[in-house]
C-alpha positions in Angstrom: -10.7 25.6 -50.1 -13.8 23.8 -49.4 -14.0 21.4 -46.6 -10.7 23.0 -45.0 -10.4 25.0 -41.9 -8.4 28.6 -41.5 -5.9 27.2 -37.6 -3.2 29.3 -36.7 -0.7 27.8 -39.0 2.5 29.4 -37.6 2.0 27.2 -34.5 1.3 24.4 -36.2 3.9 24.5 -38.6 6.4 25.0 -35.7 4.7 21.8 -33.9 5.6 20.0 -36.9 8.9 21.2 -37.3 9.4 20.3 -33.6 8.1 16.6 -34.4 10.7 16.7 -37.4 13.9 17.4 -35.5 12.5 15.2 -32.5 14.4 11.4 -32.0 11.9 10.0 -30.4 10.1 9.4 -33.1 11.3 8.8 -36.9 8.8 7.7 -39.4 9.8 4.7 -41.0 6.7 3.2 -42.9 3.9 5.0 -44.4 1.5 3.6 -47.0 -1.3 5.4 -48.9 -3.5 3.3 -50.6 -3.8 4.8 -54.0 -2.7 2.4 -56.5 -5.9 -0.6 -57.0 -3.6 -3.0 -58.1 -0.9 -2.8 -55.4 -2.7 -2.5 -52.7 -0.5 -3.1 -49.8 2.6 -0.7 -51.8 4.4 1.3 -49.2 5.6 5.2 -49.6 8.3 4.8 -47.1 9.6 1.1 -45.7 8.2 -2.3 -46.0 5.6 -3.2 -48.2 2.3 -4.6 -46.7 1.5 -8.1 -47.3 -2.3 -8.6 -48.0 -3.3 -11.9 -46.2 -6.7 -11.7 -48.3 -8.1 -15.7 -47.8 -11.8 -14.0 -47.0 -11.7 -11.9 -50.0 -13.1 -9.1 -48.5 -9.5 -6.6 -49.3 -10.3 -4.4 -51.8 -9.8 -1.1 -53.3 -12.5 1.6 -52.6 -13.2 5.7 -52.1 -11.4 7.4 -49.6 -11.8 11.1 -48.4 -13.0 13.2 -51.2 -13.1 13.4 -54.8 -10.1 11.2 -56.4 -8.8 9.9 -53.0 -8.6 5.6 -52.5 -8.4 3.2 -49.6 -8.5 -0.4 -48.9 -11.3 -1.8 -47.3 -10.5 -4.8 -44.9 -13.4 -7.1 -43.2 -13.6 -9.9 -41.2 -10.8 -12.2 -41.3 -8.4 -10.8 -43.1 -5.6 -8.3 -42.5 -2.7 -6.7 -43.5 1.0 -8.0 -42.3 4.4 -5.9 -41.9 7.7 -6.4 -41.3 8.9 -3.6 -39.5 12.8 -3.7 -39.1 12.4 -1.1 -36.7 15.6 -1.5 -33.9 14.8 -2.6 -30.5 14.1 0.2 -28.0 13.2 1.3 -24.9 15.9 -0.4 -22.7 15.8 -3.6 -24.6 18.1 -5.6 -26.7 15.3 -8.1 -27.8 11.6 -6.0 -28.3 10.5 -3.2 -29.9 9.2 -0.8 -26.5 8.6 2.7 -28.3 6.6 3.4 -31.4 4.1 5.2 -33.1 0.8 4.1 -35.6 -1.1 6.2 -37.3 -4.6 5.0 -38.7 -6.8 7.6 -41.4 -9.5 5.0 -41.1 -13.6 4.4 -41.2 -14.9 2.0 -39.6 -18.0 -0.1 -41.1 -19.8 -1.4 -38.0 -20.6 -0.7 -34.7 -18.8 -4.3 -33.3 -15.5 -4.9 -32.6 -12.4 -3.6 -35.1 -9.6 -5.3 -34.1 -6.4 -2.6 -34.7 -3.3 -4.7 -33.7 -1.9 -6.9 -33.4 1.4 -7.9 -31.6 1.6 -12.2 -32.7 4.1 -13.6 -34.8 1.2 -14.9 -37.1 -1.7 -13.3 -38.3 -5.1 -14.3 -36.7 -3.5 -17.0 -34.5 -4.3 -15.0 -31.4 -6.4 -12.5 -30.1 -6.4 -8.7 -31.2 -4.3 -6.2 -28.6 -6.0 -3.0 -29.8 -9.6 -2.5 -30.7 -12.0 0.2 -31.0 -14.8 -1.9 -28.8 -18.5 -1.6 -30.3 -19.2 1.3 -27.9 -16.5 3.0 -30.3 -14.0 3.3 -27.1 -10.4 2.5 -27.9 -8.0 -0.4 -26.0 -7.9 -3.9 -24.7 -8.9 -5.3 -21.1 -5.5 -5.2 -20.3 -4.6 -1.3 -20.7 -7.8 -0.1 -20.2 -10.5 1.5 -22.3 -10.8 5.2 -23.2 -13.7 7.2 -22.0 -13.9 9.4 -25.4 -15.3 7.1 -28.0 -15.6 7.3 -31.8 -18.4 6.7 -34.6 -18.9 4.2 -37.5 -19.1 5.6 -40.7 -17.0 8.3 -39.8 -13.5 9.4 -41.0 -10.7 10.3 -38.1 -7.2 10.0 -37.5 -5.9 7.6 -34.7 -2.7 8.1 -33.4 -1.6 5.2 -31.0 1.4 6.0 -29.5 3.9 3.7 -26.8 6.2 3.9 -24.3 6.2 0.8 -22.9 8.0 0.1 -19.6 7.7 4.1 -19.5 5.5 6.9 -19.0 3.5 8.9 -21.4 1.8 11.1 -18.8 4.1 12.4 -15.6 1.7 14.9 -15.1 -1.0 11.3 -13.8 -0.5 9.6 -11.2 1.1 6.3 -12.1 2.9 5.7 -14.8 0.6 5.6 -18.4 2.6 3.5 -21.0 0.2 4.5 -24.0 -1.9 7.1 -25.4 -4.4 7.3 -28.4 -5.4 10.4 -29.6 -8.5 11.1 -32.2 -9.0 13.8 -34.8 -11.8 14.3 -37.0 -12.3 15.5 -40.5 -12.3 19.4 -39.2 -8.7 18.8 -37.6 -10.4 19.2 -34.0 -9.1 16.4 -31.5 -12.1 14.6 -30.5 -9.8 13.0 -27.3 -6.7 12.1 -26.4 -6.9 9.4 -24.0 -3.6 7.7 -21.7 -3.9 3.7 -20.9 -2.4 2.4 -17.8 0.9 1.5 -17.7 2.9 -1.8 -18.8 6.2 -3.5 -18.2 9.2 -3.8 -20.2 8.7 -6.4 -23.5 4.8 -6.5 -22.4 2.0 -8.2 -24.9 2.1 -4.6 -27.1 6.1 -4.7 -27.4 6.9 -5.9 -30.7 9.4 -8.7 -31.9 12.9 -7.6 -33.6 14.5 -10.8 -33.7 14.6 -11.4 -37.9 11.4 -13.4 -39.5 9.7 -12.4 -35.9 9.7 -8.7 -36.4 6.1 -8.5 -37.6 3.2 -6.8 -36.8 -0.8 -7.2 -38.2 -3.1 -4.4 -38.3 -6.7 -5.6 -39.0 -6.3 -8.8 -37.8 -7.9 -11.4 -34.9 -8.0 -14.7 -34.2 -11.9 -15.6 -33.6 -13.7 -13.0 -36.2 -13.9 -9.4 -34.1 -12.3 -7.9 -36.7 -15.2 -5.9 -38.3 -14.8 -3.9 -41.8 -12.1 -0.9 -41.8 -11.9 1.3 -44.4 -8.1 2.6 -44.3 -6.8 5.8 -46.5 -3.6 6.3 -44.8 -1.3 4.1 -42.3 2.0 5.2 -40.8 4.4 3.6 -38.6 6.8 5.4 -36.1 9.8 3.9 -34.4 10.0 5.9 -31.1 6.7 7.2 -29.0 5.3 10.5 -29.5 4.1 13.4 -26.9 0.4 14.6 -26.6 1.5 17.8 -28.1 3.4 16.2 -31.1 0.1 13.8 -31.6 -2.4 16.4 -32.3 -0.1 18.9 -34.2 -0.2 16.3 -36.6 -3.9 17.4 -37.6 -7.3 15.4 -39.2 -7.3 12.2 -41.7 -5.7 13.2 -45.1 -3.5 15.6 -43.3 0.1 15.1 -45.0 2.4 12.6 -43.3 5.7 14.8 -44.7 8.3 12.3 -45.7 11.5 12.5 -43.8 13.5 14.4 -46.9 11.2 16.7 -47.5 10.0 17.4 -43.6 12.0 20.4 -42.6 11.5 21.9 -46.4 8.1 21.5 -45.9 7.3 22.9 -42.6 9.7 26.1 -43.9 7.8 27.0 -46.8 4.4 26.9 -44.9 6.1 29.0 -42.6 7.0 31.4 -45.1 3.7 31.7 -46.9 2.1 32.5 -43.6 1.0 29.4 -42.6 -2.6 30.0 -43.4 -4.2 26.5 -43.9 -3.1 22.8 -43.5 -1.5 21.3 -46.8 -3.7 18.2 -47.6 -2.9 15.6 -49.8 -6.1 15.1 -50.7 -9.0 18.0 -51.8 -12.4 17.4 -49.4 
């Protein structure tokens, strides 16, 4: 089991059990990356569309022997239509979600992560990891905790917008973004200020609107990402919920198979962290 660390598995199989049964947050896209010639193909939900004008999308290694991502450079993204229902206290925009990025990222500039426009690269990015490696956008705030190029970790981004994340803070925090690295340690979990109802992160739902770019920016600060796993939620997740969910390559457990699979970990002990992918 090299590369893989002994956790108490009991409590994190019961963490993922509780994310399972949760409603606040259902996963509804996830995409892997392993097939070369279908780059954008989707495991659950829509599939990616590749906008690939630069040329710089491409199939490469992921985590570990046998593993693939895509790698994505400057000016060029990935596009999704998410279908997810409006939320939050709306009956036009998407308030409460979930992303999940298994990602590397190639430089030390700006990575643009999101972003919230109807078309790709006709605005500017609303998520970045800046080229300090801290994670936000001028408008929410920046985390403190930062992260590394060359690096694998796990991003989760999580939203409640018009809402808060964080009663335990004063003021209300409308997002978090936790990071875990390659050993399943979180790294940080950090809460952004707050933001009203249908704000610049609440996504479209009205039909040939309801899309979303990840990658993408409208001047260039979108430096290269490698990407081995992307998952989309469609309600917000807690702190707790976020880092059960354990290191890049952990196992996203499709929705059929989630409660089967947190039960037979359970049963076997719950010794180590089923991968999808060996280290």
């Amino acid at each position: 089991m090299s590369g893989r660390r002994t956790r108490n598995g009991i409590m994190a199989c019961l963490m993922l059990l509780w994310l399972a049964t949760s409603a606040s947050a259902e996963l509804v896209g996830l995409w892997r990356f392993d097939d070369a010639t279908n780059l954008g193909k989707a495991t659950i939900g829509n599939d990616l569309v590749l906008n690939n004008e630069k040329g710089t999308i491409s199939s490469v290694d992921g985590i570990g022997a046998g593993d693939k991502a895509a790698a994505v450079g400057p000016g060029d993204s990935f596009s999704l239509t998410h279908d997810i229902d409006p939320n939050g206290g709306s009956n036009d925009y998407v308030n409460q979600y979930t992303i999940l990025y298994d990602l590397n990222t190639r430089t030390n500039g700006w990575r643009s992560l999101l972003q919230t426009s109807a078309g790709p690269n006709d605005n500017d990015g609303d998520y970045w990891i800046s080229p300090s490696g801290n994670l936000g956008v001028g408008l929410i705030g920046y985390s403190s905790g930062s992260v590394e190029e060359n690096t694998w970790y796990r991003i989760v981004f999580s939203a409640n917008i018009g809402g808060d994340l964080n009663p335990d803070m004063e003021g209300d925090q409308s997002f978090m973004a936790t990071v875990i690295d390659i050993n399943d340690d979180v790294v940080f979990t950090h809460f952004h200020g707050s933001q009203g109802l249908n704000g610049r992160h609440s996504f479209y739902s009205t039909p040939n609107l309801n899309i979303v770019h990840f990658f993408a920016d409208n001047d260039g600060e979108d430096g290269e990402i490698y990407v081995t796993q992307l998952a989309m939620f469609d309600g917000f997740m807690t702190q707790s919920q976020a880092e059960a969910l354990g290191g890049p390559g952990s196992v996203v457990p499709e929705p059929s198979s989630f409660v089967l699979f947190t039960s037979s970990l359970l049963l076997v002990g719950g010794l180590f962290r089923l991968r999808r992918r060996s280290r």
